[in-house]
N, C-alpha and C positions, 0 to 999 in steps of 0.2 A: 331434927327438922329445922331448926334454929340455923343450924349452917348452912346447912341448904339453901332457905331461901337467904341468906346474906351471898354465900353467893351468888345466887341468881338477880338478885336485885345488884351486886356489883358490876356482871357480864351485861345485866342489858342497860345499866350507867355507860359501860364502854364503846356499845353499840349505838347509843344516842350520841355519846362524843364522836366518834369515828364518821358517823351518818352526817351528822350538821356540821362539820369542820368545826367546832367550838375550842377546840383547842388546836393552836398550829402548828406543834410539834411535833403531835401526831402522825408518823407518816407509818407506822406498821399497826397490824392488830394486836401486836404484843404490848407497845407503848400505849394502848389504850386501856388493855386491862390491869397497867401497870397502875398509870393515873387513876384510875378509878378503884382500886384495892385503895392506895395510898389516900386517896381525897376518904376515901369512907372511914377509914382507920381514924383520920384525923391527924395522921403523921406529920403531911405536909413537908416534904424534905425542901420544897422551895425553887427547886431546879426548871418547874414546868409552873406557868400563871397562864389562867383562863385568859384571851384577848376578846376584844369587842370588835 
């Protein structure tokens, strides 16, 4: 159940990036649920920064 909801809390991270433009590189659904696996992991490869 633990995985489950980690992913469902990462899809609907995506969904809010995707929905508000918060991030501008965003330009497919894929790169959202990328960024948002990678932001929650805490990886951070560095390639994509949040803009204001």
């Amino acid at each position: 159940m633990l995985v489950i909801n980690y992913i469902e809390v990462c899809l609907g991270f995506a969904v809010l990036y995707k929905a508000t433009g918060g991030v501008s590189e965003l330009v497919s659904n894929f790169a959202a649920i990328y960024f948002s696996f990678i932001t929650a992991t805490t990886i951070g490869y560095g390639h994509m920064a949040l803009t204001e």
